[in-house]
C-alpha positions as CSV (number, residue, x, y, z in Angstrom):
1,X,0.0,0.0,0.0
2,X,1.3,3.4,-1.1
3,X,0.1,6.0,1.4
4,X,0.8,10.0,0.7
5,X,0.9,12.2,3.0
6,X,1.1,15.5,1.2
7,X,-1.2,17.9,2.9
8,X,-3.1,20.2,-0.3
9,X,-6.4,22.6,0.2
10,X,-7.9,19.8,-2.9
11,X,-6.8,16.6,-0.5
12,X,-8.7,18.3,2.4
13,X,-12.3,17.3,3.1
14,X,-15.3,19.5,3.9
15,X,-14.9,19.4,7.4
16,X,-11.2,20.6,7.7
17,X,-12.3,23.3,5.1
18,X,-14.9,24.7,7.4
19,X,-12.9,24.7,9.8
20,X,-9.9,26.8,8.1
21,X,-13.1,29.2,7.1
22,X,-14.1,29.9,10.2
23,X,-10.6,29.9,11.8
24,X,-10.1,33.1,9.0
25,X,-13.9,34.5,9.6
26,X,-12.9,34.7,13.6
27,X,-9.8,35.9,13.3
28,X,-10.8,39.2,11.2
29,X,-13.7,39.8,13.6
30,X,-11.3,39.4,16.6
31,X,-8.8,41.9,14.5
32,X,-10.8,44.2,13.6
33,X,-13.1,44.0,16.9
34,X,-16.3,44.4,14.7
35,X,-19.7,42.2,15.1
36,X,-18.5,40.9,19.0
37,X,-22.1,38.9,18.6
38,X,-21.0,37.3,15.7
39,X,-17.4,36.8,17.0
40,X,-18.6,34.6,19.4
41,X,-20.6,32.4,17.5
42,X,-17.7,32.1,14.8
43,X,-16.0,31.1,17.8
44,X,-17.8,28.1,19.1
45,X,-18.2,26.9,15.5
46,X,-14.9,26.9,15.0
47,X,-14.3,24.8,18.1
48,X,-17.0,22.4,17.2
49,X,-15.7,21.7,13.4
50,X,-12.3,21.4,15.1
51,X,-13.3,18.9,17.3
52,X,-14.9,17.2,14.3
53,X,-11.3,17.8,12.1
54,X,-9.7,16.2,15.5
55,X,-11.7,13.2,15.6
56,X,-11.5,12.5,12.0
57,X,-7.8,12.9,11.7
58,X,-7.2,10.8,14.9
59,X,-9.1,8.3,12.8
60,X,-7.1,8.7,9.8
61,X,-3.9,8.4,11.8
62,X,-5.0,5.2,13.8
63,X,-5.7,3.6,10.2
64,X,-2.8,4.6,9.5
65,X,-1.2,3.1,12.3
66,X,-3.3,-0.2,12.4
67,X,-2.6,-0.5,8.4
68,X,0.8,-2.4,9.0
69,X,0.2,-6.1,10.8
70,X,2.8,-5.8,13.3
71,X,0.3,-2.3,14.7
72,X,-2.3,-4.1,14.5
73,X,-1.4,-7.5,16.3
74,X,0.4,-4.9,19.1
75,X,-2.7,-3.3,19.7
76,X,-4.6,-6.7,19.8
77,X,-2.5,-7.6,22.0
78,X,-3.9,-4.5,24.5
79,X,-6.8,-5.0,24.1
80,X,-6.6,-8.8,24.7
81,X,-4.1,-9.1,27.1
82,X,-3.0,-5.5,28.5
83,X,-6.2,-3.9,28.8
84,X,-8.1,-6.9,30.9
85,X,-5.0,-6.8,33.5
86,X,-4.8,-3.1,34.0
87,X,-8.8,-3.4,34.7
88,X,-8.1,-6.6,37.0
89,X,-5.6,-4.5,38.8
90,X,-7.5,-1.4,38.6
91,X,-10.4,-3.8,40.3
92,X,-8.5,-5.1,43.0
93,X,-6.8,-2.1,43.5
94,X,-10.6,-0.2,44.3
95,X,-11.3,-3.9,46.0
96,X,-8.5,-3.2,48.1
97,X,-9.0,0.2,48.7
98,X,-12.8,0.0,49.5
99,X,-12.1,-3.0,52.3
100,X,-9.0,-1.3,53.7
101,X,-11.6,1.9,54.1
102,X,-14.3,-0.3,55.5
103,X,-12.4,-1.6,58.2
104,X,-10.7,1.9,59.5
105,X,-14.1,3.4,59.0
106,X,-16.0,0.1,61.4
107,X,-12.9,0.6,63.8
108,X,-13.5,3.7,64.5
109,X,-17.3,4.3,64.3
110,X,-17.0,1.4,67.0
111,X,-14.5,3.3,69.2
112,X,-16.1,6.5,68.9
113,X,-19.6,4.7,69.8
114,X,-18.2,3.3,72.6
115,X,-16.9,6.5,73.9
116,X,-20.5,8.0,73.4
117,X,-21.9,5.4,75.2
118,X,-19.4,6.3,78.4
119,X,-22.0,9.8,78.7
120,X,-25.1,7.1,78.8
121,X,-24.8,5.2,82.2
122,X,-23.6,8.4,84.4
123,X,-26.9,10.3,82.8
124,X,-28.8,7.7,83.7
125,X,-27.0,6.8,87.2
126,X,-27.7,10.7,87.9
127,X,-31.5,10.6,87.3
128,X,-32.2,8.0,89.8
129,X,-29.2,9.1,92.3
130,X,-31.5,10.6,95.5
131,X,-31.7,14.5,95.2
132,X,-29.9,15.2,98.7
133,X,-26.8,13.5,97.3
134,X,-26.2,14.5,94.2
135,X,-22.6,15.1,94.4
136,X,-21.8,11.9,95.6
137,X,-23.2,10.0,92.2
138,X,-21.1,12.7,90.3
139,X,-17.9,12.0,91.9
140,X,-18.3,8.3,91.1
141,X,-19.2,9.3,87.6
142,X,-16.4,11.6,86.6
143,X,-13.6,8.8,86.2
144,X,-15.6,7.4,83.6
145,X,-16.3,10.6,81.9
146,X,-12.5,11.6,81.6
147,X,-11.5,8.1,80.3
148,X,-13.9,9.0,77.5
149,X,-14.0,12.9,77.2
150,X,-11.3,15.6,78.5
151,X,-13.5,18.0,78.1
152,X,-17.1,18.1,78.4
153,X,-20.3,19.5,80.3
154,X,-22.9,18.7,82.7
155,X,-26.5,20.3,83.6
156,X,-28.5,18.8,86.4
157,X,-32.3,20.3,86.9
158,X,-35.0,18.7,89.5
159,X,-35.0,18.6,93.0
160,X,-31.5,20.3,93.1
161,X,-29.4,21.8,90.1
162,X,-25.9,21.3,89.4
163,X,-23.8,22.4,86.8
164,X,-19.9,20.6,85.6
165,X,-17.8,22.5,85.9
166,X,-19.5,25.4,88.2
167,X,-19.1,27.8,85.5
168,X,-20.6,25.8,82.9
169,X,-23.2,27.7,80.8
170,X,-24.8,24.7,79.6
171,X,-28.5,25.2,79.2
172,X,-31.3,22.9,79.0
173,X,-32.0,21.4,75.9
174,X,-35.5,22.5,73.9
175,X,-38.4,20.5,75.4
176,X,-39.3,17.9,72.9
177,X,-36.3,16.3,73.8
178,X,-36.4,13.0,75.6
179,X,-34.3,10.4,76.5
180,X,-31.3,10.7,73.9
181,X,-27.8,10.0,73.0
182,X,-25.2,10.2,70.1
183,X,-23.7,13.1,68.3
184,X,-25.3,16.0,67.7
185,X,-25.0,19.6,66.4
186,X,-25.3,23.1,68.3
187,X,-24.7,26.1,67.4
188,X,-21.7,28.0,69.3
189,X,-22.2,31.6,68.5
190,X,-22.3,32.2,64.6
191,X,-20.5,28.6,64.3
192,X,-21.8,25.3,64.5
193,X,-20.3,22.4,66.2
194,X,-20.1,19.1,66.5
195,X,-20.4,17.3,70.3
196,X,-21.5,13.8,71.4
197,X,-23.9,14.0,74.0
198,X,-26.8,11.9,76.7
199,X,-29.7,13.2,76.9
200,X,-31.8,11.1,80.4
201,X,-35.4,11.7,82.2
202,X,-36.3,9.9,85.2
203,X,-38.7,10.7,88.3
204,X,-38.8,14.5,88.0
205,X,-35.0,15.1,87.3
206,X,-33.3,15.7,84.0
207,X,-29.0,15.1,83.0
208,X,-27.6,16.5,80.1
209,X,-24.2,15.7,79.5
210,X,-22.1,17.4,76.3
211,X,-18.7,16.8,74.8
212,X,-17.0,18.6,72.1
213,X,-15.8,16.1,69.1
214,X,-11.9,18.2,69.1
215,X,-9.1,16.7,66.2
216,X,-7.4,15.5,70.0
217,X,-10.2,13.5,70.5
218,X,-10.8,11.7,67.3
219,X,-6.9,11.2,66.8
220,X,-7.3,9.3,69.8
221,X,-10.0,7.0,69.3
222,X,-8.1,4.3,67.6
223,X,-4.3,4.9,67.6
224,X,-2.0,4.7,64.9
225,X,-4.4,4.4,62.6
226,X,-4.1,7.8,61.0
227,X,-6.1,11.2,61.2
228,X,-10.1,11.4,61.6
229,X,-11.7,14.4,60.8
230,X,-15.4,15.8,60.6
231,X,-15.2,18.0,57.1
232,X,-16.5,21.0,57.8
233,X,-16.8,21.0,62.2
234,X,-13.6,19.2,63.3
235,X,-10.3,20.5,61.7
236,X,-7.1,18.5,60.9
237,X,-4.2,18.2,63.8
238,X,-1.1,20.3,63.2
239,X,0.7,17.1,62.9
240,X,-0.3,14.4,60.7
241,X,-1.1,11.2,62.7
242,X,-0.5,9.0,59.5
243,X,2.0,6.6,59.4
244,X,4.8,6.5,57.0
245,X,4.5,3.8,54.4
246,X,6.2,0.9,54.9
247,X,6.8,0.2,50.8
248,X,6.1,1.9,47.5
249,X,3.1,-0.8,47.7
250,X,1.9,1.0,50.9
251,X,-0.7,3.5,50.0
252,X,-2.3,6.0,51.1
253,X,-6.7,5.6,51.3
254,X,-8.8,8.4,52.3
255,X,-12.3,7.4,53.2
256,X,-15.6,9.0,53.6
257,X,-18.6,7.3,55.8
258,X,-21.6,9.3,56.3
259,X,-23.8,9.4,59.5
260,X,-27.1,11.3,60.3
261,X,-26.6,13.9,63.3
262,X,-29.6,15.2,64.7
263,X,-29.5,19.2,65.3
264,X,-30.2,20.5,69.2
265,X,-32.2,23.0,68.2
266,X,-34.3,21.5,65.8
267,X,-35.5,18.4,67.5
268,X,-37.9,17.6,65.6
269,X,-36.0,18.5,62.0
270,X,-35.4,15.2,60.1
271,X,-31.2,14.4,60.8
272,X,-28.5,16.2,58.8
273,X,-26.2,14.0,56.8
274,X,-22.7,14.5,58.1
275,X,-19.1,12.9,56.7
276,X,-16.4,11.9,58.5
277,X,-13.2,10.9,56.8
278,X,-10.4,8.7,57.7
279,X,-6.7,8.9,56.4
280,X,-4.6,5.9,56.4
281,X,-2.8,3.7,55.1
282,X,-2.9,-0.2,54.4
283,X,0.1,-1.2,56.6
284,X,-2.0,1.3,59.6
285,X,-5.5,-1.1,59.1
286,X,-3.7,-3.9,59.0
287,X,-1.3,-4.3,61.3
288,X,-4.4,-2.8,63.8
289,X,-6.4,-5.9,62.5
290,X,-3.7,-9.0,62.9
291,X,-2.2,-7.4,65.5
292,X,1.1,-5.5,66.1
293,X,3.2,-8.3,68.0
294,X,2.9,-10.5,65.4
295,X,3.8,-8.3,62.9
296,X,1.0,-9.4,60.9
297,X,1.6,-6.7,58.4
298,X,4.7,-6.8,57.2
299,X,4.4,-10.3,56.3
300,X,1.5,-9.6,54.5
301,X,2.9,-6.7,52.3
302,X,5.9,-8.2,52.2
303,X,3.8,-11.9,50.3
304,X,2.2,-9.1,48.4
305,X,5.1,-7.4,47.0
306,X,6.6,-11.2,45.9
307,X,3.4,-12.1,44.3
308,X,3.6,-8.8,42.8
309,X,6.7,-9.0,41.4
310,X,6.0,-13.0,40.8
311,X,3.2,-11.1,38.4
312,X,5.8,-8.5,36.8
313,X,8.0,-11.7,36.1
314,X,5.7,-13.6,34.3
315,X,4.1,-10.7,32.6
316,X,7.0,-9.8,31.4
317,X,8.0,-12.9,30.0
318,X,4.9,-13.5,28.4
319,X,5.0,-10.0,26.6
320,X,8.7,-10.9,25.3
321,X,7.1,-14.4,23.6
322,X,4.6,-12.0,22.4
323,X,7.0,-9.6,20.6
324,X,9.2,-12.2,19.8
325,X,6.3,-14.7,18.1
326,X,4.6,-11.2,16.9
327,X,7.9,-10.5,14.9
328,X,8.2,-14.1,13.4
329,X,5.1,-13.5,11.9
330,X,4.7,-10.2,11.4
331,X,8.6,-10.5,9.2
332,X,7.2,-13.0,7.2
333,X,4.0,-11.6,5.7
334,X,6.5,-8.5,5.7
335,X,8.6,-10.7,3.5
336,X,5.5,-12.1,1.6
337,X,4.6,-8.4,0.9
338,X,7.8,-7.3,-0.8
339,X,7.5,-10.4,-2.9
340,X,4.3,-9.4,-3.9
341,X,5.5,-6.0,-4.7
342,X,8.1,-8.2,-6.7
343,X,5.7,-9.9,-8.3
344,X,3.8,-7.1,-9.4
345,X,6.7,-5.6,-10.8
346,X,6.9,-8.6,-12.9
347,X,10.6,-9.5,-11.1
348,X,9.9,-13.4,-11.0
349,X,12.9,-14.4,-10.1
350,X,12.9,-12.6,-6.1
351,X,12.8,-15.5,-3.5
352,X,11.6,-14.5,0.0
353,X,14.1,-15.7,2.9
354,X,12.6,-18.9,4.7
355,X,13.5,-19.7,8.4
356,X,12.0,-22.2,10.6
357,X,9.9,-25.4,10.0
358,X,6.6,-24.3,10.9
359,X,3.3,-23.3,8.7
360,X,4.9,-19.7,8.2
361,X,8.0,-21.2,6.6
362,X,6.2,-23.3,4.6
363,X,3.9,-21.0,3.5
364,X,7.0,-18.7,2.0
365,X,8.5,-21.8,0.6
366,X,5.2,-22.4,-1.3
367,X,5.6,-18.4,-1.9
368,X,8.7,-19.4,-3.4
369,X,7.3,-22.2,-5.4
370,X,4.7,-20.4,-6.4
371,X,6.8,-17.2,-8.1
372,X,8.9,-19.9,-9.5
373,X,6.1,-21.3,-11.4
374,X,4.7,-18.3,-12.5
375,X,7.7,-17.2,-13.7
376,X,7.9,-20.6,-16.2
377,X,4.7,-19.9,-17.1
378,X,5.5,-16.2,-17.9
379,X,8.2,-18.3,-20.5
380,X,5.4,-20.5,-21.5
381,X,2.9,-17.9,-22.3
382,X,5.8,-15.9,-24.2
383,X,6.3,-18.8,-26.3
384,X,2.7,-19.8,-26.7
385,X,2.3,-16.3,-28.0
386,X,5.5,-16.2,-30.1
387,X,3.9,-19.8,-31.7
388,X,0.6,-18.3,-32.2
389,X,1.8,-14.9,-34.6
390,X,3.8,-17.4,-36.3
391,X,0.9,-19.5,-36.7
392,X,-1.1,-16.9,-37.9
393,X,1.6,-15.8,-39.8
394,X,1.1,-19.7,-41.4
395,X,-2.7,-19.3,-41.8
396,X,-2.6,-16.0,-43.7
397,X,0.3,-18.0,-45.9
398,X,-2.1,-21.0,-46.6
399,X,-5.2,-18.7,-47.4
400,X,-3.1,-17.2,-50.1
401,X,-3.0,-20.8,-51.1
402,X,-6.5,-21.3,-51.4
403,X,-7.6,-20.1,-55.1
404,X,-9.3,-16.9,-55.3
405,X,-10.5,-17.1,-58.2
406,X,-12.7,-19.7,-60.0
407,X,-11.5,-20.2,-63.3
408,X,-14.2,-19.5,-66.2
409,X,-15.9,-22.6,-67.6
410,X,-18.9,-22.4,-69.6
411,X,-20.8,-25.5,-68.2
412,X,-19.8,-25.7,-64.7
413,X,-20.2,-23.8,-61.7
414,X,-17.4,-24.3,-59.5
415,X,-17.5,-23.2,-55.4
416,X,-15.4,-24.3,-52.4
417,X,-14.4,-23.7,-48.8
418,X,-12.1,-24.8,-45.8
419,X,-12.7,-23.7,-42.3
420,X,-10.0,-25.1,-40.4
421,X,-10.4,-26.5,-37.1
422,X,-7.0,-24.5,-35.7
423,X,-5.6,-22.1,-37.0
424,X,-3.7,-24.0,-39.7
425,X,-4.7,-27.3,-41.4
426,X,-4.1,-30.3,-43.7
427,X,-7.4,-29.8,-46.1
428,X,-6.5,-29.2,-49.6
429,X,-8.7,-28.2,-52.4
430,X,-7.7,-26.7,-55.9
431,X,-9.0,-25.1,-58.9
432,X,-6.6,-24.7,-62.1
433,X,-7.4,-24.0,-65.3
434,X,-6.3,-26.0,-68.7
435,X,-6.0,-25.2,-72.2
436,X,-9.4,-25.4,-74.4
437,X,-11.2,-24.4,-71.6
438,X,-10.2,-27.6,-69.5
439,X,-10.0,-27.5,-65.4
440,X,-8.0,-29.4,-63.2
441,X,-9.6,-29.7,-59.9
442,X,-8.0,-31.7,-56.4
443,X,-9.3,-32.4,-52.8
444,X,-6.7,-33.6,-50.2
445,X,-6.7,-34.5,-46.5
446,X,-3.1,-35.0,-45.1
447,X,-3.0,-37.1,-42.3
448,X,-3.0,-35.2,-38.6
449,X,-3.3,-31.3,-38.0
450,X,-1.5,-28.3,-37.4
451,X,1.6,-26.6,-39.2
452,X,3.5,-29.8,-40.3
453,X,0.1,-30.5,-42.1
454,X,-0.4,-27.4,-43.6
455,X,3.6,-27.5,-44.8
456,X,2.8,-31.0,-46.3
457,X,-0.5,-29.9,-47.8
458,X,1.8,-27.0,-49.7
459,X,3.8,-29.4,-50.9
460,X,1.4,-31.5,-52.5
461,X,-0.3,-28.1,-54.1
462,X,3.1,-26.9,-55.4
463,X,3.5,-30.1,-56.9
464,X,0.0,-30.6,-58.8
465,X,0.2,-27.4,-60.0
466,X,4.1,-28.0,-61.3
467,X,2.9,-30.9,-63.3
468,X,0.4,-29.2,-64.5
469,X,2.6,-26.2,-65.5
470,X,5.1,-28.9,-67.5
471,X,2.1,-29.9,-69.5
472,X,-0.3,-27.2,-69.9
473,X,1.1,-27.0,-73.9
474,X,-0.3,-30.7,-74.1
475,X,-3.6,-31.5,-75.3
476,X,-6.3,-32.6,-72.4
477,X,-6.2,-36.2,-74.1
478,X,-2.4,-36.4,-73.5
479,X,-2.9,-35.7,-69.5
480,X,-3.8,-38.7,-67.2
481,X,-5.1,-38.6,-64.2
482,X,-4.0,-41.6,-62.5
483,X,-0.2,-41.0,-63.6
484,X,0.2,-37.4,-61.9
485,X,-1.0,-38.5,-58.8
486,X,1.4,-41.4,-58.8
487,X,4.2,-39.4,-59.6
488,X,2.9,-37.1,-56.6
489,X,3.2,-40.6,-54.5
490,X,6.6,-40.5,-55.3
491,X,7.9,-37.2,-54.7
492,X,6.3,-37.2,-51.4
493,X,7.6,-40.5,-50.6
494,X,10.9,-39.4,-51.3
495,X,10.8,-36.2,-49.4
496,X,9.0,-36.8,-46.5
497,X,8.8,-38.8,-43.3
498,X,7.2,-42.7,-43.5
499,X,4.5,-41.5,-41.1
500,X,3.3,-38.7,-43.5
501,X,0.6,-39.6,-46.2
502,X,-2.6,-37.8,-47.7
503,X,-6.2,-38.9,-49.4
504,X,-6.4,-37.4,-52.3
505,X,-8.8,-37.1,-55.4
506,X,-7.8,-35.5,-58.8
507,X,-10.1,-34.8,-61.7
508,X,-9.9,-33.4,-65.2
509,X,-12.7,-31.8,-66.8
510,X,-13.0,-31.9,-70.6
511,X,-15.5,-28.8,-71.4
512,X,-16.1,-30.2,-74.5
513,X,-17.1,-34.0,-74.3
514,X,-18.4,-32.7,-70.5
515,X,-16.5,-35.9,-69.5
516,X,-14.5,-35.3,-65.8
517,X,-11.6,-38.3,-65.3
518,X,-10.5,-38.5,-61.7
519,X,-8.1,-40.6,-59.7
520,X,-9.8,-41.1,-56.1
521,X,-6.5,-41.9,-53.5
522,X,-7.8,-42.9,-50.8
523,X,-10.1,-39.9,-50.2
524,X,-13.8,-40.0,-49.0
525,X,-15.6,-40.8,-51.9
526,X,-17.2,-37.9,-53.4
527,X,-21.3,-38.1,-54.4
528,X,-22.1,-37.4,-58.0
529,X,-26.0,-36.2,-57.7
530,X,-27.9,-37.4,-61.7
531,X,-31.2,-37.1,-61.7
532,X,-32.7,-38.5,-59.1
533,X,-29.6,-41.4,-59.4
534,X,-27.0,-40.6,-56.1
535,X,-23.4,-42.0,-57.4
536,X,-20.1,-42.7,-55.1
537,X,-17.1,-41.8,-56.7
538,X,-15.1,-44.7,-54.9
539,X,-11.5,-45.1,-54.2
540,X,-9.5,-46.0,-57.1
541,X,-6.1,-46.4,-55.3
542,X,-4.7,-46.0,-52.3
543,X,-3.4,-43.0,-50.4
544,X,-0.4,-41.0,-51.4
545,X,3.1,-40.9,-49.7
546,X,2.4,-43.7,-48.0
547,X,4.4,-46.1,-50.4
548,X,7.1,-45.5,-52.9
549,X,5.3,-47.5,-55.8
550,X,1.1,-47.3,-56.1
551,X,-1.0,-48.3,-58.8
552,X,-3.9,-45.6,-59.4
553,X,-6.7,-46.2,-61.7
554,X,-8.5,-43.3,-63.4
555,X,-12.3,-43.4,-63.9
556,X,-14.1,-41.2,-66.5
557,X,-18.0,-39.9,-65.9
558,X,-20.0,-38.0,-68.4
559,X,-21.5,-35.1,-66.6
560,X,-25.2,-33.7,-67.9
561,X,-26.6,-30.4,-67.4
562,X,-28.1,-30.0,-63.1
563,X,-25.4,-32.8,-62.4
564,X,-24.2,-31.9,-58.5
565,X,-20.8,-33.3,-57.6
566,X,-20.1,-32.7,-53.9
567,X,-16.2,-33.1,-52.6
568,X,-15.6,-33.5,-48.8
569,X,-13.1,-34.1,-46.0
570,X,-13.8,-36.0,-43.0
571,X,-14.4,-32.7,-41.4
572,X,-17.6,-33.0,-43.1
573,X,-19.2,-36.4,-41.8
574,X,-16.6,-37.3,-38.6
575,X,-18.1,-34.8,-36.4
576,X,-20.3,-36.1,-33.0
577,X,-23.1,-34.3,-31.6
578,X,-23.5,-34.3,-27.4
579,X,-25.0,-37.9,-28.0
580,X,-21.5,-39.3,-29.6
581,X,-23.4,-39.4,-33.3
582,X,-21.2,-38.5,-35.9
583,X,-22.7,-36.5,-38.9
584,X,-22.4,-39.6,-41.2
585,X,-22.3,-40.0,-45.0
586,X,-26.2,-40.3,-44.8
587,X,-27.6,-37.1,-43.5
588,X,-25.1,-35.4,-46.1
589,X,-26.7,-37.6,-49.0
590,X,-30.2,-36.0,-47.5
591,X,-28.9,-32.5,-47.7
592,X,-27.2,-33.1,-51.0
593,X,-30.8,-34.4,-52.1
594,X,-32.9,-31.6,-50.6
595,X,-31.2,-28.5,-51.4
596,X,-30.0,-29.9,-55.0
597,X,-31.5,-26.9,-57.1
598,X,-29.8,-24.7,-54.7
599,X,-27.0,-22.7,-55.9
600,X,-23.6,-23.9,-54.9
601,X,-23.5,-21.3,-52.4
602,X,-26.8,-22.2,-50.7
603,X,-26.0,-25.9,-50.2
604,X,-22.3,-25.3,-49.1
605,X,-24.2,-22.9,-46.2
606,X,-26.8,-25.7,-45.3
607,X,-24.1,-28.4,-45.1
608,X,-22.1,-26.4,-42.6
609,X,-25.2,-25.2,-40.6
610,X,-26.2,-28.7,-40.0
611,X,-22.6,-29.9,-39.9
């Protein structure tokens, strides 16, 4: 394939033309600063045909690219084989991520519910603790409220109020709240935070216990795991709690869970969805979930980075056989191509390089085989053509041979034609005209076909017509049939091969007795058609150049006026239809019969119609 990349405004299609049109109508607008409207529409259609010009043009160029097969096996091979483990590793890579996520995310939801349950039993331990001794309940409480909370705040109302600590402002929560517990948000000022809170009613007195969610505290809730944040009401510590990595296979995951917080002021308001986010990374989660003693962790990157680079190993591999099987056969129908090109070119002789013992190297050795064949062929066909002009050459010669012209008689009308069957043959036939209005006439069949034929069939006209040179000063009496075709028995005896012979019939025609003396040698008898009488003008010797001494007879038959005599060559009557029939002497005799006041013309035309 002959690409050209020659880039011409009459190679560029309708699209890129539009494009270059619009390109120019923008940039005068722009230029000039007239028509801002329509500067902006040029604009965006000039972006849009681009795209278009873009897309197409990537599309040429990946033709392109894909046109030669080594391309296109390379990207068969990523889409069969890179592609799928990319997405494998892209799968277990989310897989990975997603379950890593998960399990920080459970560990410390868990943790942080279990510090918000710490706020639940001193509530409730508060609301049934007797009203004359509530700072005794309180004091048991607090060592369980500091394990969970630093910080936090405590209102007391009933019997007796108390507040923790004394200068707490904490107020009472709006009235439709009951017995709660769990995060929540209240406002602080103009900002809203974020605190986790318990909420209990019993017997007339009411505990409400609130603790900010800090960055101290939720860095604390599960350690070493990495930083936990509320987007948006908890900020990030100063420091990063995340641990280093422990490989370059030791990412980093950042993951989102969300939770519903109700607000404090709105108690009846459906919750607000809150995130919170946890940063850490695999080694962190995992050595948390098999446990740091054993080291749990490190063993199990460590298995992961050998089966990784287990993977890489055999990947690898496997893409070298691929190149290296992708270049054996991409080189040979490389190889096959320039022999085409070869080929084309008509360079026959070019052999394409065969390595191997497999179906590729036997397909170029057949390759090989094949151009070596053609290329006889090519000398075959040249000869075949160089034998055909010189047999045409040969059938132009013999049609000169052929008489032209029918010699003038005043009682017989004399017609004849040959069609040969290739382009040259052995028929003969002869017309020659004799003193005192006399003609000689002859109808041959040499034996076999082709030019050797046709050669022999000049011979035996150039030598009739000798003879009948040498005596054309002799009266018609003086000439004999039967002892001109023996002398042509001899000279074709003596001048040509044993295997080469002819049927021949000879006849002279006296105008004025209207007497015609033939010789039949060997030939298919001709049919002399009197009256209503059908006669067979039989052999009277045998053929000619077949023996070197023949005895011929000569036979002599008055001819009357509407006589027909009809001459043939087995051309004639040999012929078979699909059936095997041949034409036969008999359906000639029929056509001789029926179209007998025909002219000659007219009955040679019927015969060769039926024949």
């Amino acid at each position: 394939m002959k690409r050209d990349d020659d880039v011409s405004w009459g190679r560029l299609g309708w699209i890129e033309r539009l494009f270059l049109v619009l390109m120019a109508i923008w940039a005068l607008l722009f230029f000039t600063g007239m028509a801002q409207r329509y500067q902006t529409l040029a604009a965006v259609a000039a972006i849009f045909m681009g795209v278009l010009a873009i897309v197409k043009i990537g599309r040429m160029a990946m033709r392109n690219l894909i046109w030669r097969l080594r391309n296109r096996l390379i990207v068969a091979y990523l889409f069969i084989a890179v592609v799928p483990i990319v997405l494998i590793l892209a799968l277990m890579l989310v897989t990975s991520w997603a379950l890593v996520g998960q399990m920080a995310v459970y560990m410390v939801n868990r943790e942080l519910d279990n510090r918000m349950r710490t706020l639940d039993w001193p509530a409730e331990t508060l609301t049934r603790a007797p009203a004359r001794d509530p700072q005794t309940a309180l004091t048991r409480s607090l060592p369980m409220l500091r394990r969970g909370f630093s910080k936090f705040e405590m209102l007391a109302t009933g019997e007796q109020q108390f507040r923790y600590p004394p200068d707490s402002k904490l107020s009472a929560p709006p009235e439709p709240w009951k017995n709660a517990s769990g995060l929540i948000t209240r406002k602080d000022g103009d900002t809203e935070r974020l605190f986790a809170w318990a909420h209990s009613e019993q017997g007339g007195n009411e505990v409400t216990i609130l603790a900010p969610i800090t960055a101290e505290l939720l860095s604390g809730l599960v350690p070493g795991i990495g930083d936990i944040t509320f987007p948006g009401y908890t900020q990030r510590s100063a420091k990063s709690h995340v641990p280093a990595a422990a490989n370059g296979l030791d990412f980093g995951v950042s993951f989102l869970y969300p939770m519903f917080v109700p607000s404090w002021e709105n108690p009846t308001a459906p919750p607000r969805q809150l995130y919170f986010m946890v940063d850490t990374r695999y080694s962190a989660v995992l050595g948390i979930v098999f446990g740091q003693k054993a080291d749990w962790s490190e063993l199990a990157m460590t298995a992961l980075v050998a089966l990784v680079g287990v993977f890489l190993i055999v990947e690898m591999a496997s893409l070298w056989a691929g190149i290296k099987l992708t270049r054996t056969i991409t080189g040979a129908v490389h190889e096959l191509y320039e022999g085409t090109q070869h080929v084309r070119e008509g360079d026959f002789n070019y052999r394409i390089p065969v390595k191997g013992t497999d179906q590729i190297a036997e397909l170029g050795g057949s390759f090989n085989t094949m151009t070596e064949n053609l290329g006889r062929l090519i000398v075959v066909a040249k000869e075949k053509e160089r034998l055909e002009s010189e047999l045409a050459i040969a059938r132009d010669v013999q049609n000169q041979l052929f008489p032209k012209d029918v010699p003038f008689t005043k009682s017989l009308e004399l017609k004849g034609v040959c069609t040969p069957a290739r382009m040259v043959s052995g028929d003969y036939y002869d017309f020659m005209a004799l003193p005192n209005d006399g003609l000689a006439f002859a109808i041959g069949d040499v034996a076999g076909k082709g030019i050797s034929a046709a050669l022999l069939m000049a011979t035996i006209q150039s030598t009739m017509r000798t003879q009948l040179s040498t005596a054309n000063g002799s009266p018609l009496q003086h000439l004999s049939a039967a002892k001109m075709v023996a002398t042509l028995n001899r000279q074709l005896y003596a001048t040509t091969s044993p295997e080469k012979y002819a049927t021949f019939y000879f006849a002279l025609y006296d105008e004025a007795l209207h007497t015609l003396t033939y010789t039949n040698a060997g030939h298919l008898a001709p049919m002399l058609l009197h009256g209503n009488n059908l006669e067979m003008l039989d052999s009277t010797g045998t053929v000619v150049g077949a023996f070197p001494v023949a005895v011929y007879e000569e036979k002599t038959v008055t001819l009357e006026q509407g006589d027909v005599l009809l001459a043939y060559t087995d051309g004639i009557v040999e012929p078979e239809n699909v059936y095997g029939e041949m034409f036969g002497e008999d359906r000639l005799k029929d056509l001789l019969v029926k179209y007998a006041r025909a002219d000659s013309a007219e009955l040679i035309a019927r015969t060769m119609e039926a024949v």
